[in-house]
Backbone as JSON Lines, residues from 0, in Angstrom:
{"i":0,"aa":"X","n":[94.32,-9.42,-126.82],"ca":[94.98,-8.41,-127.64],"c":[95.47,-7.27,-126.74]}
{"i":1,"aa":"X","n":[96.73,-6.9,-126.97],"ca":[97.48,-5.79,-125.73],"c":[96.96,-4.16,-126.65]}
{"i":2,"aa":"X","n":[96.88,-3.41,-125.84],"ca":[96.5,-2.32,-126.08],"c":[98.04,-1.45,-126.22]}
{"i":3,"aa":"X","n":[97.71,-0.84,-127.31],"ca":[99.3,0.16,-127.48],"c":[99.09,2.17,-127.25]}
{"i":4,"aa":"X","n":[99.75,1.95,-126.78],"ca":[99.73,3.33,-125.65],"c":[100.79,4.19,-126.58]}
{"i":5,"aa":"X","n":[101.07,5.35,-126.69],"ca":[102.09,6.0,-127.21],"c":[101.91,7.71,-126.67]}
{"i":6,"aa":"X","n":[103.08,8.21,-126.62],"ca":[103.2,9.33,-125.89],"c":[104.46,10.29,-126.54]}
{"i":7,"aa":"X","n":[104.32,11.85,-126.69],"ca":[105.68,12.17,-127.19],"c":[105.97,13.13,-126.14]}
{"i":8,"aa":"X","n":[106.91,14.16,-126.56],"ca":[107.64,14.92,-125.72],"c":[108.68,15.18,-125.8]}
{"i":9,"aa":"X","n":[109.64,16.58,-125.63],"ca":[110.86,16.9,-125.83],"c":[111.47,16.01,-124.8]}
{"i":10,"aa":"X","n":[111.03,16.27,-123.21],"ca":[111.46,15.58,-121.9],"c":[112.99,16.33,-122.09]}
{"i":11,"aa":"X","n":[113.16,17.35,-122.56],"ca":[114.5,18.32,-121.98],"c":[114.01,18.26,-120.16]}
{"i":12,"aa":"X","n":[115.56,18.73,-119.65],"ca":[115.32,18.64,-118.11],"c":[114.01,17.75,-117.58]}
{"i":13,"aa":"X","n":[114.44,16.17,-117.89],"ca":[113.48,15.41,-116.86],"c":[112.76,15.8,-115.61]}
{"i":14,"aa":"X","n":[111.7,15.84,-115.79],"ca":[111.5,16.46,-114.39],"c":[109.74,15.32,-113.95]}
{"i":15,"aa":"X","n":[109.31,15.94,-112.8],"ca":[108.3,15.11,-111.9],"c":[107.29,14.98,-113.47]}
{"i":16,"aa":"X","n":[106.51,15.96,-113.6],"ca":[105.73,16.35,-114.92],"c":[105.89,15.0,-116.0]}
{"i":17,"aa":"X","n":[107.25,14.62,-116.26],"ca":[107.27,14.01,-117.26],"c":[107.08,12.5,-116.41]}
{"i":18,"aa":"X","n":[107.59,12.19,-115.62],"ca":[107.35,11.0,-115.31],"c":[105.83,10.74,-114.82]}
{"i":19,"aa":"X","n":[105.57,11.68,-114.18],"ca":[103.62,11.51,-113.86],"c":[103.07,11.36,-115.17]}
{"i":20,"aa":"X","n":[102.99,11.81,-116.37],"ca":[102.33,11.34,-117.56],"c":[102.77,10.01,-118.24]}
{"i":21,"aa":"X","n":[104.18,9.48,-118.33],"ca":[104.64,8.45,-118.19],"c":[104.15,7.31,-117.62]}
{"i":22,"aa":"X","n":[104.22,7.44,-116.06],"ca":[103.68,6.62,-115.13],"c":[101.95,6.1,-115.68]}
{"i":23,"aa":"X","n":[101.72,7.42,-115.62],"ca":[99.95,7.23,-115.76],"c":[99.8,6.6,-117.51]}
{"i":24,"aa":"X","n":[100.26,6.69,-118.27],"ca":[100.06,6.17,-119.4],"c":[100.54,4.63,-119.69]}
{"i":25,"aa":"X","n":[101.92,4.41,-119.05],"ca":[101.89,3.09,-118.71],"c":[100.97,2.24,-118.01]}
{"i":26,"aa":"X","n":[100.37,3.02,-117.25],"ca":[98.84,2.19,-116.63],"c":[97.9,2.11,-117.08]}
{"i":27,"aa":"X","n":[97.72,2.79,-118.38],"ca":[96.43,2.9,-119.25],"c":[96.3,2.15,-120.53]}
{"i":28,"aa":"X","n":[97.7,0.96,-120.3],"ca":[98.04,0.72,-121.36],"c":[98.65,-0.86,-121.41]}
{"i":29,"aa":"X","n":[98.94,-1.69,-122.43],"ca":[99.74,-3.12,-122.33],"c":[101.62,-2.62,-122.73]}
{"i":30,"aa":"X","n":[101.42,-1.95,-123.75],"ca":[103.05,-1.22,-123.85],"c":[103.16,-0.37,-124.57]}
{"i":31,"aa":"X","n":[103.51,0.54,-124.0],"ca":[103.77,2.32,-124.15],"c":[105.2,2.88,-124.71]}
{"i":32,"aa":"X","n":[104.61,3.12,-125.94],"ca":[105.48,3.71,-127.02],"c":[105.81,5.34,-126.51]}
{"i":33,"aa":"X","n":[107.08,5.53,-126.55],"ca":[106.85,7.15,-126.54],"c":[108.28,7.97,-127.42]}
{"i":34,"aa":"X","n":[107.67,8.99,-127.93],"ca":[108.78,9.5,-129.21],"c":[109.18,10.9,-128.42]}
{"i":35,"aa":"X","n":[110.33,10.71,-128.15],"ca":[111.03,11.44,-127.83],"c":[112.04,12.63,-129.7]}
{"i":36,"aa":"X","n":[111.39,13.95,-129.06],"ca":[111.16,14.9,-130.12],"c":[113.17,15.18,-130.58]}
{"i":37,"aa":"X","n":[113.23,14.79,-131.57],"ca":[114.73,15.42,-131.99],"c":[114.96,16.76,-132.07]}
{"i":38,"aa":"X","n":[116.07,17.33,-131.62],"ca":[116.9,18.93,-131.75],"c":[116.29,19.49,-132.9]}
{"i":39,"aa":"X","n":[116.41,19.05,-133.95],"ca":[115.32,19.9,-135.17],"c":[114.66,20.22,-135.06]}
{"i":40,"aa":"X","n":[114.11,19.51,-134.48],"ca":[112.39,19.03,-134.63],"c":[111.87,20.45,-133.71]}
{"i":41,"aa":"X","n":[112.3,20.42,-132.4],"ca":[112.16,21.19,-131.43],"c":[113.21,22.89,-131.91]}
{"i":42,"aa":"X","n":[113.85,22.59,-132.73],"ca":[114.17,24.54,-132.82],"c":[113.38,24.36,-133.99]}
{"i":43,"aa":"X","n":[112.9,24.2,-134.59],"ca":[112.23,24.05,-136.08],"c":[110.66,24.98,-135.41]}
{"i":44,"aa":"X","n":[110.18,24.08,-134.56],"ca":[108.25,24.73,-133.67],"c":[108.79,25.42,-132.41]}
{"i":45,"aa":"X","n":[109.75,25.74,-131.76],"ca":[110.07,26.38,-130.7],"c":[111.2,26.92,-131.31]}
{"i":46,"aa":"X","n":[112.11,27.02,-131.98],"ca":[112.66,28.53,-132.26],"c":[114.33,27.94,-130.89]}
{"i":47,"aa":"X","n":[114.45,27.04,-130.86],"ca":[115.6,27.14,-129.54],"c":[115.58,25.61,-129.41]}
{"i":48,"aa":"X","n":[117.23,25.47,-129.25],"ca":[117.21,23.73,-128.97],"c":[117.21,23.68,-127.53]}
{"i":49,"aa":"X","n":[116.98,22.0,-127.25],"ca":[116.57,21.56,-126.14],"c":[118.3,21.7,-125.12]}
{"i":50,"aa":"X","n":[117.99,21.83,-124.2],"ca":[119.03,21.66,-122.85],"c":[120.06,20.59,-122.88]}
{"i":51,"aa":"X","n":[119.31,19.97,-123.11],"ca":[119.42,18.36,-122.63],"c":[119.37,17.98,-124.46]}
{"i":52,"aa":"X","n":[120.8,17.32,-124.41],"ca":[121.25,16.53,-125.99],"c":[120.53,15.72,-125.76]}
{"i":53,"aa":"X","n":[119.68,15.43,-127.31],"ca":[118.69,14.55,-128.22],"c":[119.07,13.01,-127.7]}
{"i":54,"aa":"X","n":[120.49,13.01,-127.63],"ca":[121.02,11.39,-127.17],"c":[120.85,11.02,-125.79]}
{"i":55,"aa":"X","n":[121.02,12.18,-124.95],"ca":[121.18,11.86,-123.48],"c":[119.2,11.61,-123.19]}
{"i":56,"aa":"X","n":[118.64,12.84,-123.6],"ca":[117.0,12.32,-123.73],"c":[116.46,10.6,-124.16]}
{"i":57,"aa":"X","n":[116.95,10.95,-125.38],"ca":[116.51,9.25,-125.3],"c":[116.92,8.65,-124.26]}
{"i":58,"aa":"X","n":[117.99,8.23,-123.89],"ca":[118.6,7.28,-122.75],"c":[117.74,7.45,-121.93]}
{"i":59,"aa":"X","n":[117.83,8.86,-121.08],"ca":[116.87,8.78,-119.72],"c":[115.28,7.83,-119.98]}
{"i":60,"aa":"X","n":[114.85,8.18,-121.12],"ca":[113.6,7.84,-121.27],"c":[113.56,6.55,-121.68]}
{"i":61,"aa":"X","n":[114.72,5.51,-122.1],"ca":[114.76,4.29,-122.44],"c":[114.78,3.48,-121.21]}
{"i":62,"aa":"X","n":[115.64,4.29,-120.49],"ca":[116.09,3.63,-119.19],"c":[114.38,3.82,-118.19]}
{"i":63,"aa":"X","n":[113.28,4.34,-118.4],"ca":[112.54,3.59,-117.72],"c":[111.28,2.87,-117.65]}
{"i":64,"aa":"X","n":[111.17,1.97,-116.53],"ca":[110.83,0.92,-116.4],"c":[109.26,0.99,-117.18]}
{"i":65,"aa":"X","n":[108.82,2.49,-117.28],"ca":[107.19,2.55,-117.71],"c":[107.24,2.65,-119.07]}
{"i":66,"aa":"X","n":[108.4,2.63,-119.41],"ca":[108.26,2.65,-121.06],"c":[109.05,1.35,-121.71]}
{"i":67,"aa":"X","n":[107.99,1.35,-122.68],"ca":[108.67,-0.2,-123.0],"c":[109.13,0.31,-124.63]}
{"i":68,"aa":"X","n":[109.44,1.0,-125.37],"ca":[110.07,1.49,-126.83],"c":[109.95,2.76,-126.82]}
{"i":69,"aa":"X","n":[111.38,3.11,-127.26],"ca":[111.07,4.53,-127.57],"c":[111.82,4.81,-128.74]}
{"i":70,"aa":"X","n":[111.02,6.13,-129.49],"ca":[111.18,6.38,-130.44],"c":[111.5,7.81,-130.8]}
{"i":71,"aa":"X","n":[112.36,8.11,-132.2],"ca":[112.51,9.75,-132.54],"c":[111.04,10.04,-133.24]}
{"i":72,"aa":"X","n":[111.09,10.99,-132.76],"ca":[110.1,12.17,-133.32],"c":[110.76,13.07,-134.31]}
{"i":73,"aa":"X","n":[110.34,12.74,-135.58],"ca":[111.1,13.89,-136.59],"c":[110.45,14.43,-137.04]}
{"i":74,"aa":"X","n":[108.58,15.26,-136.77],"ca":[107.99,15.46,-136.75],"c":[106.87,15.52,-136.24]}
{"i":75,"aa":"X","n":[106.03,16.26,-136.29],"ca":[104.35,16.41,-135.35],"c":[103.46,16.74,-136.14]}
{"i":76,"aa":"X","n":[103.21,15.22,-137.16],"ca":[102.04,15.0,-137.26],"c":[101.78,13.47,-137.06]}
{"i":77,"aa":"X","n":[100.8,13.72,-135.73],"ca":[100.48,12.37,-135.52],"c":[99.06,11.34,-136.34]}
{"i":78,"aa":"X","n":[98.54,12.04,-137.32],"ca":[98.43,11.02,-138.01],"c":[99.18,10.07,-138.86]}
{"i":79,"aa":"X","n":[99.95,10.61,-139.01],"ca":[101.13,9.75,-139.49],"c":[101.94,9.07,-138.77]}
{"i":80,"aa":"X","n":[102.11,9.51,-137.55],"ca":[102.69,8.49,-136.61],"c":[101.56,7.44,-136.33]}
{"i":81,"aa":"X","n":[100.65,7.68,-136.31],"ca":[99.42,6.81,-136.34],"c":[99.76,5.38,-137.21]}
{"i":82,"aa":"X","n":[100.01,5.88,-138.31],"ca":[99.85,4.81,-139.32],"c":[101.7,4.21,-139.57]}
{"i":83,"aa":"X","n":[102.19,5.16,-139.0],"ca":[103.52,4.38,-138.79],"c":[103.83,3.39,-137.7]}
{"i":84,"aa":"X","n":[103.0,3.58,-136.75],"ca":[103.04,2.45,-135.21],"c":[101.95,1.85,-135.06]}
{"i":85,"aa":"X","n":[100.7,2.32,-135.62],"ca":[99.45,1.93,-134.66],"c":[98.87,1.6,-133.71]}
{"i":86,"aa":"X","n":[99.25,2.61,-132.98],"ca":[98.83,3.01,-131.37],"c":[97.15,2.57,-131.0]}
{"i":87,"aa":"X","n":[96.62,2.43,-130.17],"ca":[95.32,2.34,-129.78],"c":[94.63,3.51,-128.83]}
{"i":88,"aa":"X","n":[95.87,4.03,-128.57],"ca":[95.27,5.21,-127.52],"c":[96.86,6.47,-127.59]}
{"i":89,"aa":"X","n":[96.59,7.76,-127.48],"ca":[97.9,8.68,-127.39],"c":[97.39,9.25,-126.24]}
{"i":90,"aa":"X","n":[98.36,9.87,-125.4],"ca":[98.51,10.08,-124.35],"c":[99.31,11.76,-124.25]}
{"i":91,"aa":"X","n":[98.17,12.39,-123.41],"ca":[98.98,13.85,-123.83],"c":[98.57,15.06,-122.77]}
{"i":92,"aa":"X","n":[98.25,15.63,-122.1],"ca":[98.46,16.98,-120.87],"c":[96.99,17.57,-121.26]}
{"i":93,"aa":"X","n":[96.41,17.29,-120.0],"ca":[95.15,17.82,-120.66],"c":[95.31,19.33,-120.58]}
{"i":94,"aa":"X","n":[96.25,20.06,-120.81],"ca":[96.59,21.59,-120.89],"c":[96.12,21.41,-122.27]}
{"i":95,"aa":"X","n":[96.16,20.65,-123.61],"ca":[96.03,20.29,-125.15],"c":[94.56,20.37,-125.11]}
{"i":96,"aa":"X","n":[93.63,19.78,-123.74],"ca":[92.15,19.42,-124.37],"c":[91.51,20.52,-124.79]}
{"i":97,"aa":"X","n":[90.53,20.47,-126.13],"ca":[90.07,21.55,-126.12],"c":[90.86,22.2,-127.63]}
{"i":98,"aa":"X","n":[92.31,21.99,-127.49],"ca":[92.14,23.02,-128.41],"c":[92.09,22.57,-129.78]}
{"i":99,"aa":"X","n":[91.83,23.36,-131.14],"ca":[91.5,22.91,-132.46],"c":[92.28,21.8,-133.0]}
{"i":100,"aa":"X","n":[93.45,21.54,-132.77],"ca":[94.45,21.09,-133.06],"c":[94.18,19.43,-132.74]}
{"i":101,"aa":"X","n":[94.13,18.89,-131.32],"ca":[93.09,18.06,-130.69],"c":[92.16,17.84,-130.84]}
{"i":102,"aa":"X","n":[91.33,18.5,-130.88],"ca":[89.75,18.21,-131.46],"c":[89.88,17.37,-132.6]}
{"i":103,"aa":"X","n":[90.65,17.9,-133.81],"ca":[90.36,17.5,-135.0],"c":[91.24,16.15,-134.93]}
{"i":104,"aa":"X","n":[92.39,16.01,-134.51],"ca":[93.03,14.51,-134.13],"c":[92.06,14.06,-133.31]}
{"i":105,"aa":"X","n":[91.38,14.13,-132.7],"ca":[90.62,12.83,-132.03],"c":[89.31,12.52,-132.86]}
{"i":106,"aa":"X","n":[89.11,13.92,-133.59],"ca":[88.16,13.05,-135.22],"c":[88.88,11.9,-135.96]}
{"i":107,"aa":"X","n":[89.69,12.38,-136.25],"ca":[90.51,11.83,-137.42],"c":[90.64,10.01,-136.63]}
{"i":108,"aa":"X","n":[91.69,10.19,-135.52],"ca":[92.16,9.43,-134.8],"c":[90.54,7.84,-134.96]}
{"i":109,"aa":"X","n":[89.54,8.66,-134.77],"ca":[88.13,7.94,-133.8],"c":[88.26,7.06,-135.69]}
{"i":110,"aa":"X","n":[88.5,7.43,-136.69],"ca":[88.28,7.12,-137.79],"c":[88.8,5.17,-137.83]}
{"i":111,"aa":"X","n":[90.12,5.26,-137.29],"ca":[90.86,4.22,-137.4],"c":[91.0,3.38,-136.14]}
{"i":112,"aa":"X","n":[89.47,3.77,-135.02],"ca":[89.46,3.02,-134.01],"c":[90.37,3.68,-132.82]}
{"i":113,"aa":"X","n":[91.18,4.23,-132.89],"ca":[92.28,4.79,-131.7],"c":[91.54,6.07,-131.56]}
{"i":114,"aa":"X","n":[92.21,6.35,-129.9],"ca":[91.52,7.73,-129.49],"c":[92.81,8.53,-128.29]}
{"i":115,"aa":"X","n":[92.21,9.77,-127.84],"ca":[93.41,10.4,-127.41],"c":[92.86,10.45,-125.98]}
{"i":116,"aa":"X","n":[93.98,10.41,-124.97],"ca":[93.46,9.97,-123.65],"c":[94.15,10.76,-122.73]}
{"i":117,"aa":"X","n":[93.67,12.59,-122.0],"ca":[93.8,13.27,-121.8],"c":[94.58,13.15,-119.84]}
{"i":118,"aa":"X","n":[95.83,13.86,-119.62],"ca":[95.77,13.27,-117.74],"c":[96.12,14.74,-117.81]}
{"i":119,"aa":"X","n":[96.16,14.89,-116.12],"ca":[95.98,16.37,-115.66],"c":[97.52,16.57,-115.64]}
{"i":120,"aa":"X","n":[97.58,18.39,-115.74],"ca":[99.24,18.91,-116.18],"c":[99.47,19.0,-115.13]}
{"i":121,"aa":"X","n":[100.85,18.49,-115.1],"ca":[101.4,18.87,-113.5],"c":[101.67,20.11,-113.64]}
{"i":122,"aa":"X","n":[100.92,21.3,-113.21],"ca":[101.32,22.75,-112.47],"c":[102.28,22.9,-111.96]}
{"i":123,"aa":"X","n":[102.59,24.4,-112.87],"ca":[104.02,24.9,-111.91],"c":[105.42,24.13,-112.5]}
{"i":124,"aa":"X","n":[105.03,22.94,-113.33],"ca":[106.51,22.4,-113.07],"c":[106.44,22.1,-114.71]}
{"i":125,"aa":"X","n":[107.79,23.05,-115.8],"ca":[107.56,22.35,-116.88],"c":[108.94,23.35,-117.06]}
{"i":126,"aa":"X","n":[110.16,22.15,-117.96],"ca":[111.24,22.6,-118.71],"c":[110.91,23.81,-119.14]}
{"i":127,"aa":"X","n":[110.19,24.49,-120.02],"ca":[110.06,25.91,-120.14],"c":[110.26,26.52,-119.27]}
{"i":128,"aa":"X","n":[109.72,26.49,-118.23],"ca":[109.66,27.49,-116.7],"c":[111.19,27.15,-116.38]}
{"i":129,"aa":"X","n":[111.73,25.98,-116.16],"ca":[113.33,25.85,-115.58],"c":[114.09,26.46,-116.62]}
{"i":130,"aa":"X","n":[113.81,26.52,-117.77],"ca":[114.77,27.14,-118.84],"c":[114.59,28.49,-118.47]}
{"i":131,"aa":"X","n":[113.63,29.1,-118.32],"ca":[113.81,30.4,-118.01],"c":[114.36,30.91,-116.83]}
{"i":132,"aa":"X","n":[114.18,29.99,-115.7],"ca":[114.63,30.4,-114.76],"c":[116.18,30.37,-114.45]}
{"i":133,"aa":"X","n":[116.45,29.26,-115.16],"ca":[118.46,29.66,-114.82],"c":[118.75,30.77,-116.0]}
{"i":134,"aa":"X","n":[118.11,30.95,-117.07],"ca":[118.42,31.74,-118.16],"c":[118.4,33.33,-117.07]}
{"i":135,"aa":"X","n":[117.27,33.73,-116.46],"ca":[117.42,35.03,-115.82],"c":[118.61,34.59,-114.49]}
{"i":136,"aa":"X","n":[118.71,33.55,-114.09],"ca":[119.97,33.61,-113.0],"c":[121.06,33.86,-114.09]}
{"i":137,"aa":"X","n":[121.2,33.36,-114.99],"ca":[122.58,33.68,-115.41],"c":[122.67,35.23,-116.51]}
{"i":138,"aa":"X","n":[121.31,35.54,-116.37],"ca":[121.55,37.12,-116.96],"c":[121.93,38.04,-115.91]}
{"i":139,"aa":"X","n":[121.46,37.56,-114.73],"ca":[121.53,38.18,-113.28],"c":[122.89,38.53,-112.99]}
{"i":140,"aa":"X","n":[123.67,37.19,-113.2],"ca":[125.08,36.98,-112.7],"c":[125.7,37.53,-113.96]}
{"i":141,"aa":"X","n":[125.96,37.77,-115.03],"ca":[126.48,38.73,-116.17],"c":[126.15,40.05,-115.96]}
{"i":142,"aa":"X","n":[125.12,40.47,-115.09],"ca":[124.89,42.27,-114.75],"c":[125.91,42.49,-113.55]}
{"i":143,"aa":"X","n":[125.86,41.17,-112.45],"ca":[126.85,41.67,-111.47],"c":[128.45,41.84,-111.35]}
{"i":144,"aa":"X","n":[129.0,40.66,-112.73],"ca":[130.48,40.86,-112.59],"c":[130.24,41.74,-113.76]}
């Protein structure tokens, strides 16, 4: 019996971060589902759409080799994605472990046999931080002309 892996994420501006959790979850796994979060979805809980169009995201993330399906995210609640795929294990930044939110999904989760399977955050490197950072270069360059 193959074990089903699943993983989400905006993955605006691809970067190292996203493929190291990728990578590592494809190894923890027989085939690794991952839901790539739609433009709604993401100004709806963050207040601001993603960089990087909803269409071009999927692609990058279809196109690789560690993911074998991917899917929209039109929401974040993963018990319900639970029972819409039935994953055996989710895969997620252990920056998440710990907090209430987690805790209580890996109750819930332990209910129906699946559990949540924590890898270390890549530091320093996350689309938020690059969004901000060309956002102040280009406030920079609007003060100088």
């Amino acid at each position: 019996m193959s074990k089903v892996g699943y993983t989400t994420g905006v993955f605006d501006m691809f970067h190292v971060g996203h493929l190291h959790l990728l990578k590592k979850a494809a190894n923890h796994c027989d085939h690794l589902i991952v839901g790539v979060s739609s433009d709604e979805l993401v100004e709806k809980y963050k207040g601001k759409k993603p960089i990087i169009p909803f269409e071009h995201r999927m692609e990058i993330i279809s196109s690789l080799e560690v993911v074998d399906e991917v899917l929209v995210q039109s929401h974040r609640d993963k018990i319900k994605q639970y029972h819409d795929i039935r994953f055996d294990v989710m895969f997620v930044g252990d920056d998440w472990k710990g907090d209430p939110l987690f805790n209580s999904l890996e109750r819930e989760l332990q209910k129906f046999g699946s559990s949540v399977e924590y890898f270390e955050y890549t530091k320093n490197v996350s689309s938020t931080k690059f969004t901000k950072i060309l956002q102040d270069i280009y406030n920079l360059e609007l003060k100088i002309s």
